[in-house]
C-alpha positions as CSV (number, residue, x, y, z in Angstrom):
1,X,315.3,128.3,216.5
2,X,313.2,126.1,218.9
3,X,310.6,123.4,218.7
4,X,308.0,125.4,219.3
5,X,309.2,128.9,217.2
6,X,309.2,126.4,214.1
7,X,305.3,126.3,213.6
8,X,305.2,129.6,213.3
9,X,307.4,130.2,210.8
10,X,306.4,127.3,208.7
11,X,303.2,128.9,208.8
12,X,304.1,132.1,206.9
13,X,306.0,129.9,204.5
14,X,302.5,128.1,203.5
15,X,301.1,131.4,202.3
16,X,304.3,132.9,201.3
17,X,304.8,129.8,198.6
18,X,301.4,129.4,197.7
19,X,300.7,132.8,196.7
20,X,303.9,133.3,195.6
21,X,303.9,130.0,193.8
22,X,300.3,130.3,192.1
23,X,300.7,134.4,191.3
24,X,303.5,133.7,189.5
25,X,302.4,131.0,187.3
26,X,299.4,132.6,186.6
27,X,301.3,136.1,185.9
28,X,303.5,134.2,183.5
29,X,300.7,132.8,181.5
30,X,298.8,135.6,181.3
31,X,301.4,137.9,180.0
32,X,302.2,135.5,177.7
33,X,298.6,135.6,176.6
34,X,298.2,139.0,176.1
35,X,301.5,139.7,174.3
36,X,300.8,137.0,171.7
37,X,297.0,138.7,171.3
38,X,298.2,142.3,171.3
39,X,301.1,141.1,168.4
40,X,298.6,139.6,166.3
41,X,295.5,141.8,166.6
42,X,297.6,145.0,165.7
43,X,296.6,146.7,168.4
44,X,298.7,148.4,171.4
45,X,300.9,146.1,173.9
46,X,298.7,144.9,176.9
47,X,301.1,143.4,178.5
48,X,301.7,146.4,180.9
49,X,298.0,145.3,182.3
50,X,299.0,141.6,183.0
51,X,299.8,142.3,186.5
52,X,296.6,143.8,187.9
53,X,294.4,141.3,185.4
54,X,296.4,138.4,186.9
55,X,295.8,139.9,190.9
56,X,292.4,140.5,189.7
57,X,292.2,136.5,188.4
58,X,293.7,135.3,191.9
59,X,291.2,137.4,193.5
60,X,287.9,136.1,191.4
61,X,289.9,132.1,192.2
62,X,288.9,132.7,195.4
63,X,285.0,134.1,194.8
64,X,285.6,137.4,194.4
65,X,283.8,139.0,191.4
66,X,284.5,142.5,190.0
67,X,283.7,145.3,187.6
68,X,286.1,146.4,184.5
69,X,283.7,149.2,182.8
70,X,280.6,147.7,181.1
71,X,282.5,144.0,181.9
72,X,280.7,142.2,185.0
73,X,282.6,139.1,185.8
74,X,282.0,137.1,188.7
75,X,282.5,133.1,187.6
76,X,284.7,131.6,189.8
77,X,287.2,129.6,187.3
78,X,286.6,126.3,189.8
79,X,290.0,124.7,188.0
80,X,292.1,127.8,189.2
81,X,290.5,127.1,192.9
82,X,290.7,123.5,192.9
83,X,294.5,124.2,191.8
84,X,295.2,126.5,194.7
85,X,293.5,124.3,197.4
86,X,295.9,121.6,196.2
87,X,298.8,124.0,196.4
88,X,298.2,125.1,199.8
89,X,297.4,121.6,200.9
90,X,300.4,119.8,199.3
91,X,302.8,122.5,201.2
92,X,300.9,121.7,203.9
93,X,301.8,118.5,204.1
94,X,305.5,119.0,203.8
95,X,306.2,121.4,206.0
96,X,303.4,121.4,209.0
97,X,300.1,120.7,209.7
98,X,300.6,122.3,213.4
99,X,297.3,124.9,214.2
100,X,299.9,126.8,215.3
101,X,300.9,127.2,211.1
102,X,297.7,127.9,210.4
103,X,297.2,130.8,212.5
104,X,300.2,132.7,210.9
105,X,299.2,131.1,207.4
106,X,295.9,132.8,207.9
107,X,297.0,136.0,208.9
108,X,299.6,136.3,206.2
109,X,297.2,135.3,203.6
110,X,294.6,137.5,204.7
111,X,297.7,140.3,204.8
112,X,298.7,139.9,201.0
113,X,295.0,139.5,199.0
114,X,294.3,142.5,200.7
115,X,297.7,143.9,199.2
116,X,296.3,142.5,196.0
117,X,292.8,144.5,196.3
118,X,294.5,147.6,196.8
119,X,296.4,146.7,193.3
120,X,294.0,146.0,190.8
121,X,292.4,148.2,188.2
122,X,288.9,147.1,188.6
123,X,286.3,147.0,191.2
124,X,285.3,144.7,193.2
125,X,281.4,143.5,193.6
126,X,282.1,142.5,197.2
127,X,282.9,144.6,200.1
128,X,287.0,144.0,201.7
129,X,285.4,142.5,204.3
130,X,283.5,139.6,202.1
131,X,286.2,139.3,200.1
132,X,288.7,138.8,202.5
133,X,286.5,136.1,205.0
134,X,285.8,134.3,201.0
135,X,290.4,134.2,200.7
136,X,290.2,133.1,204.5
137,X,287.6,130.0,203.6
138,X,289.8,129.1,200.6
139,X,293.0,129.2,202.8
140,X,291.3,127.4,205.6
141,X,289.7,124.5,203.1
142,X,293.3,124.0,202.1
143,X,295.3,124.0,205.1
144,X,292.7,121.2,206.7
145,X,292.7,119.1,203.0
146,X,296.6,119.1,204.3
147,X,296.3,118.6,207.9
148,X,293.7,116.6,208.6
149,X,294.3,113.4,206.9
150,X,297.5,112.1,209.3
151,X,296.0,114.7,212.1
152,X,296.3,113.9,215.7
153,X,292.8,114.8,215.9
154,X,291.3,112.8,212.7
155,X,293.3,109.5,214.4
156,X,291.6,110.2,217.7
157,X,288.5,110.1,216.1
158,X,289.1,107.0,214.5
159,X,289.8,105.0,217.4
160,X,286.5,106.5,218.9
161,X,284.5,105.0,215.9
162,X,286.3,101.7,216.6
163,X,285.3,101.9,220.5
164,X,282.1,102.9,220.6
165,X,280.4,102.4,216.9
166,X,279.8,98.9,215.8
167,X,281.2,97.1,212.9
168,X,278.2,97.5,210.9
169,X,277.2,100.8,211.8
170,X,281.2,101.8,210.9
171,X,280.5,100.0,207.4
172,X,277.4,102.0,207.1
173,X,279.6,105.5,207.5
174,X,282.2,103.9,205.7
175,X,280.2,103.2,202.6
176,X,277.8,106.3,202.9
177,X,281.4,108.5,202.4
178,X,282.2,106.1,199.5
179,X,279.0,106.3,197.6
180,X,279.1,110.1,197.8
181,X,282.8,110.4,196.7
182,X,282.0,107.4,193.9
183,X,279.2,109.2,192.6
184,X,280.4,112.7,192.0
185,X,283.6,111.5,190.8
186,X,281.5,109.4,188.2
187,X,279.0,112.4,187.6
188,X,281.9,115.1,186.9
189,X,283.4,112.2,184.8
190,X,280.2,112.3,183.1
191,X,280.0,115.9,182.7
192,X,283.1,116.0,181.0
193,X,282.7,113.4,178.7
194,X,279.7,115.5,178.0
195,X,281.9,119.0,177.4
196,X,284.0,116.6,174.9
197,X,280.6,115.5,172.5
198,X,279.3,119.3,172.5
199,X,283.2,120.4,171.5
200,X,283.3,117.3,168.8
201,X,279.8,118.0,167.5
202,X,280.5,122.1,167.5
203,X,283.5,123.0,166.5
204,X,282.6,124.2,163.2
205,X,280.3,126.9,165.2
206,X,282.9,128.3,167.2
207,X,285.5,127.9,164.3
208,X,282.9,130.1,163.0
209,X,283.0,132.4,165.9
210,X,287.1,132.7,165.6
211,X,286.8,133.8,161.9
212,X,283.7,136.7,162.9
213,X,286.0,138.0,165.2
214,X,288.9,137.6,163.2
215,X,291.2,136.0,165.6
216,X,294.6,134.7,164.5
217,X,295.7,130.6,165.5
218,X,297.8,131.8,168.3
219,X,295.1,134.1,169.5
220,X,292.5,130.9,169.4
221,X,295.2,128.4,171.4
222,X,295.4,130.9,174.0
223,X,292.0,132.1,174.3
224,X,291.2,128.4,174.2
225,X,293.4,127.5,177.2
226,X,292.1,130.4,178.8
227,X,288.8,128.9,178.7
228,X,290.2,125.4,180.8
229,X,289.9,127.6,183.8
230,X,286.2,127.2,183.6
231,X,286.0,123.5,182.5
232,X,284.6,122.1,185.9
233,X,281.9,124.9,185.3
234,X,281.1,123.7,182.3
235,X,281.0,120.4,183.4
236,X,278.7,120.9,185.8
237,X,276.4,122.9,183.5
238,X,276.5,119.5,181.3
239,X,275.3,117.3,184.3
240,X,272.4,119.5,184.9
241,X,271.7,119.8,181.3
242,X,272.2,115.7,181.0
243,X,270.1,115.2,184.0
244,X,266.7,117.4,182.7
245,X,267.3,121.0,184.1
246,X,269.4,122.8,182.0
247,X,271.4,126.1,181.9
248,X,271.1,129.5,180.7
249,X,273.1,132.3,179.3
250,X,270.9,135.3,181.3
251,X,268.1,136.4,179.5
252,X,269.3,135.7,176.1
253,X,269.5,132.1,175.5
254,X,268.4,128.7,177.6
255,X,269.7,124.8,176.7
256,X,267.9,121.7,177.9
257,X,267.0,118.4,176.3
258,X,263.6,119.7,175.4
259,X,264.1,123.5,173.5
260,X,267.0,125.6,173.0
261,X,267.0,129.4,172.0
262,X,269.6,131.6,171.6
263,X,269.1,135.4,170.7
264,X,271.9,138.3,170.8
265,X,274.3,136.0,172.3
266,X,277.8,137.7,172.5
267,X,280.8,136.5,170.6
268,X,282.4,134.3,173.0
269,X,283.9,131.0,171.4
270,X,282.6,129.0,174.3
271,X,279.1,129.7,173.7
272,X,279.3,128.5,170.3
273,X,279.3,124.9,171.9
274,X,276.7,124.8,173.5
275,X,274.5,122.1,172.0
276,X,270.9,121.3,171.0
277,X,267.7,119.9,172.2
278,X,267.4,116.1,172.2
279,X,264.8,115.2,169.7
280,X,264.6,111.3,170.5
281,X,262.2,110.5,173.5
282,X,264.0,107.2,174.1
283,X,267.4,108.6,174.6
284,X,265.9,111.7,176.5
285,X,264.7,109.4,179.1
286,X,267.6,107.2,179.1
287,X,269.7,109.9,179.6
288,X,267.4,111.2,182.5
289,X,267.4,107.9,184.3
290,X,271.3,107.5,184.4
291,X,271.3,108.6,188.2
292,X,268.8,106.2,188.6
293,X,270.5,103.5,186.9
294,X,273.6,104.6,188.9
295,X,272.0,104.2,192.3
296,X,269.9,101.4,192.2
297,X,273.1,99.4,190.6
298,X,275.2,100.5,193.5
299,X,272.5,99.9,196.4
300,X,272.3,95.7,195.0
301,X,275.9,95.6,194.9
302,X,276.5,96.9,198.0
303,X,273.6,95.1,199.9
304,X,274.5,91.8,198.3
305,X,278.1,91.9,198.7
306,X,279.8,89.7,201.4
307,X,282.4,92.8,202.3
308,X,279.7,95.2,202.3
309,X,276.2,94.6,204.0
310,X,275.6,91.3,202.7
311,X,272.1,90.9,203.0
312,X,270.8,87.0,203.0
313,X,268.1,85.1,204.4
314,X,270.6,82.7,206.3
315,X,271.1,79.0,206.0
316,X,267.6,77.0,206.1
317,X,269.1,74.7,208.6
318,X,269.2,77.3,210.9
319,X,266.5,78.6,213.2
320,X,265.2,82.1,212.2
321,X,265.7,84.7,214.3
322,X,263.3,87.9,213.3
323,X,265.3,90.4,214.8
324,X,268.4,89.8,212.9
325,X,266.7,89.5,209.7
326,X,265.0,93.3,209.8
327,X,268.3,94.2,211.8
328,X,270.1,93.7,208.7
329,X,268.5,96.3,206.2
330,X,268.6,99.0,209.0
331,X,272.0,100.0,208.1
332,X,271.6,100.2,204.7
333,X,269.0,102.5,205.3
334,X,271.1,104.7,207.5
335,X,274.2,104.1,204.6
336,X,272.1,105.5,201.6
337,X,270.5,108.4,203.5
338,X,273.9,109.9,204.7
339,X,274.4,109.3,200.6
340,X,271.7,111.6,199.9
341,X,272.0,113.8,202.4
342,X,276.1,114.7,201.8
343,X,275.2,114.4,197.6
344,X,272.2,117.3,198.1
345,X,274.8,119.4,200.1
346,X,277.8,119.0,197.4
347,X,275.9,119.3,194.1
348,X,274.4,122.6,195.7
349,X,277.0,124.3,196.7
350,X,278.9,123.0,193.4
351,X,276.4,124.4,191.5
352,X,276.1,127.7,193.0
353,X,279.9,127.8,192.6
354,X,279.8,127.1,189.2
355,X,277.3,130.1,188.0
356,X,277.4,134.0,188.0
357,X,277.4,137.1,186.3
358,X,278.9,138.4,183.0
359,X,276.9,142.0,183.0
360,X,274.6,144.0,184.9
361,X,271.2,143.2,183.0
362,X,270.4,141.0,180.6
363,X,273.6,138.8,181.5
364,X,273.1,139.0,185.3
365,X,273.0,135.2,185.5
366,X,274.8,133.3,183.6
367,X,274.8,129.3,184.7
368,X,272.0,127.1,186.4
369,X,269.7,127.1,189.0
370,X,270.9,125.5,191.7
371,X,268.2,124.2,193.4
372,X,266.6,122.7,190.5
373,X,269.8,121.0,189.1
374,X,270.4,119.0,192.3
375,X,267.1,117.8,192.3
376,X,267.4,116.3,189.3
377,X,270.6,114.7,190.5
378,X,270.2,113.8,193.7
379,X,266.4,112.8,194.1
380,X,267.0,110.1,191.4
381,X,270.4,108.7,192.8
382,X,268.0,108.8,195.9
383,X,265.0,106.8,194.3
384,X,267.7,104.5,192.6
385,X,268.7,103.3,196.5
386,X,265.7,103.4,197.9
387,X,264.8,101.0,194.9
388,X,267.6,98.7,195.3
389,X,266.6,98.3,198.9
390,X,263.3,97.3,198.4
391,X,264.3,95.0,195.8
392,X,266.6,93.4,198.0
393,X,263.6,93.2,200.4
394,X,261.7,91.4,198.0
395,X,264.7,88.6,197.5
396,X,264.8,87.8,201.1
397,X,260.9,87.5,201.4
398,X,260.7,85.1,198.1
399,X,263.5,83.0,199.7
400,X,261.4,82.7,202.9
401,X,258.6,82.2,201.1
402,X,259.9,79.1,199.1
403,X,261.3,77.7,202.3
404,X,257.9,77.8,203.8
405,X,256.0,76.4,200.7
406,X,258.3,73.3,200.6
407,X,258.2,73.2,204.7
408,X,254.7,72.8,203.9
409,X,254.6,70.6,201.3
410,X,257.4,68.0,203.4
411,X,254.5,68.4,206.4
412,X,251.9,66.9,203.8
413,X,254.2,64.0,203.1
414,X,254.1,65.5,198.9
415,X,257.8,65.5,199.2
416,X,260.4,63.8,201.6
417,X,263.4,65.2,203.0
418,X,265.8,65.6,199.7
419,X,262.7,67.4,198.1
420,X,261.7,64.2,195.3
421,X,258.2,63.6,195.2
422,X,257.1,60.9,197.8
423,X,254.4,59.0,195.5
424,X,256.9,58.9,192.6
425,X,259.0,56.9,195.3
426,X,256.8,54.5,196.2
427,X,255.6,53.7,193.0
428,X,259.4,53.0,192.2
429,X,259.7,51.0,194.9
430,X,259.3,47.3,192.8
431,X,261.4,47.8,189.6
432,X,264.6,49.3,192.1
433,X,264.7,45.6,193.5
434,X,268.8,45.0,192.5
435,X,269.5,42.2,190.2
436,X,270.9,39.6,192.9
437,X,267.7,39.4,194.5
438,X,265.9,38.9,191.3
439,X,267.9,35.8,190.5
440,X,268.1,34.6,194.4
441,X,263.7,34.2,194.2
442,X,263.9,32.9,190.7
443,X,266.1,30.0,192.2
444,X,264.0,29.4,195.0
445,X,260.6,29.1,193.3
446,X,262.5,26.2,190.5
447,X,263.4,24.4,193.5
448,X,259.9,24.8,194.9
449,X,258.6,23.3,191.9
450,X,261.4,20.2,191.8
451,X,260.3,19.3,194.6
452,X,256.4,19.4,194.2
453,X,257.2,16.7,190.8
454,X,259.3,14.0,192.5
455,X,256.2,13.8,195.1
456,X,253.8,12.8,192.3
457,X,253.3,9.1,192.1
């Protein structure tokens, strides 16, 4: 096989793993699940169903929603995706990140969902079409997650940066990317430590949900790991509910740190922990002020810090040169807007991600609102940097302010050079005579008057 043949191949080897790879893990697990549910319910074996529920699962990974009977399903499980954009990306890594591979990846991924389509026992809410460009998106965010970090093309575009973009400007970028990654690592992080309290303070609500619908322990541990698919969604639901928004269950129950209602709710062990409303106004605002906090904490560090944009106000020995002082917090500004700008397009598409349906009417929606949930992230995380900048504008101003007041004060002769009070000094001036000069005109005036007596007759 030659050079060039190689590609190719490796190409159809990506999608042939991956989906072999994920499908089968995915199959295994949820045969197990159903045989261990149909043993204990008593009811007939459903593990002749696993395969179509399991190409029905990979399918709705990937954005695909669909129909089973009165059963409306169409939230994306976001760990399953994030799973199989790591799969594809990790064997893209090893065995080639040449376009040429990700032409024939595409083409044999696109080949086998739609094998999968024409498999399931449900229907699907999207057309083929929509439903195979949403399995091409997910097979093309993996391939470049795999290709483009040791990329020909990504190091061509690094030593661009280095040629044409100044060092500060290239810290700017740099630390614009940074913030963005930093904070929704440390929101999700948030989120789930959120998840964690509502399980902790709940669990005797959807313990009480296992015994209504009288499921058995293995039953619970499986429909509980079930559930892990849609973790990121629910952490994402807790950020918005955290940060003031909120989430609802369609028509029939709302949560946010002012009211919760709940009427009719199905018996799904998840919903049971869902939490209340905040009755202290203290922590209610602390809680709402956390992207604040988060921002404005990272904007001082960052401005202040000698490896970031280390603002100062310069040595006072040293002439001051106007353009250099506003230069400096010009980058910062173009730092924390790229921030903003990349946070507002994440958490939106994040949280459109994380909602859907689970009926036709009354559970059309089932999530947050989008748009309102990453205003209540971002624009705070936005006011916190636009408030560390100005505060770091205020620092620079005080210290040329001081340097002018003592300037000032030195020019009035109040003060001399090592900044002690000039009056103070020269009222000092007799008692720091030293010692040695006291005695040495002491001696001279007793000879003064020695001489004066031996001239009296």
């Amino acid at each position: 096989m030659s050079k060039n043949q190689r590609p190719w191949i490796k190409g159809l080897v990506i999608a042939l793993g991956a989906s072999v790879i994920f499908t089968v893990c995915l199959g295994l697990f949820m045969a197990l699940t159903l045989l261990i549910v149909s043993m204990e319910e008593g009811g007939g074996t459903l593990s002749g169903q696993s395969v179509s529920l399991t190409l029905a699962i990979v399918l709705l990974s990937q954005g695909a929603g669909f129909h089973a009977g009165a059963i409306t399903l169409s939230i994306v499980p976001l760990l399953l995706t994030f799973l199989l954009i790591w799969l594809i990306a990790r064997l893209t890594k090893m065995l080639s990140t040449s376009p040429k591979a990700y032409v024939t990846g595409l083409l044999l991924w696109g080949a086998i969902m739609w094998v999968f389509t024409q498999n399931i026992a449900v229907t699907l809410k999207d057309p083929i079409w929509m439903v195979m460009l949403k399995t091409a998106l997910v097979f093309s965010i993996g391939f470049l997650c795999g290709a483009l970090p040791k990329s020909k093309l990504m190091k061509r575009c690094i030593e661009f940066v280095r040629r044409n973009i100044s060092d500060r400007m290239a810290i700017a970028f740099k630390l614009g990317f940074a913030n963005t990654l930093a904070l929704l690592l440390g929101y999700l992080a948030i989120g789930f430590i959120t998840v964690m309290v509502w399980v902790i303070t709940n669990q005797s609500a959807m313990v009480r949900v296992f015994h209504m619908a009288d499921m058995q322990t293995g039953s619970r541990i499986m429909t509980t790991l079930c559930t892990l698919a849609w973790l990121p969604n629910l952490c994402l639901w807790a950020i918005s509910w955290l940060f003031g928004s909120g989430f609802s269950i369609g028509d029939l129950a709302g949560f946010s740190l002012w009211n919760d209602h709940a009427s009719g709710l199905p018996a799904v062990p998840v919903f049971a922990i869902f939490p209340q409303a905040v009755s202290n106004d203290t922590l209610r605002i602390f809680l709402i002020s956390i992207p604040l906090l988060c921002g404005f904490v990272i904007g001082v560090v960052e401005l202040f810090l000698p490896r970031c944009f280390a603002i100062g106000a310069g040595k006072p020995d040293e002439p001051v040169k106007i353009g250099r002082i506003i230069g400096q917090f010009v980058y910062p500004i173009l730092s924390f807007f790229l921030t903003s700008a990349l946070m507002a397009l994440l958490m939106n598409i994040l949280f459109g991600l994380s909602s859907g349906a689970l009926g036709m009417h009354r559970l059309a929606h089932v999530g947050v609102d989008s748009a309102a949930s990453s205003r209540v992230v971002c624009l705070p995380s936005a006011l916190g940097f636009s408030s560390a900048w100005l505060f770091s504008v205020v620092v620079v101003a005080m210290v040329f302010a001081m340097r002018l007041f003592f300037g000032y004060l030195r020019a009035q002769g109040k003060i001399n050079e090592n900044g002690n009070d000039s009056v103070g000094d020269e009222a000092d001036t007799g008692s720091d005579i030293p010692d040695s000069s006291k005695t040495s005109v002491s001696s001279a005036a007793s000879d003064s008057t020695s001489e004066e007596e031996t001239e009296i007759p």
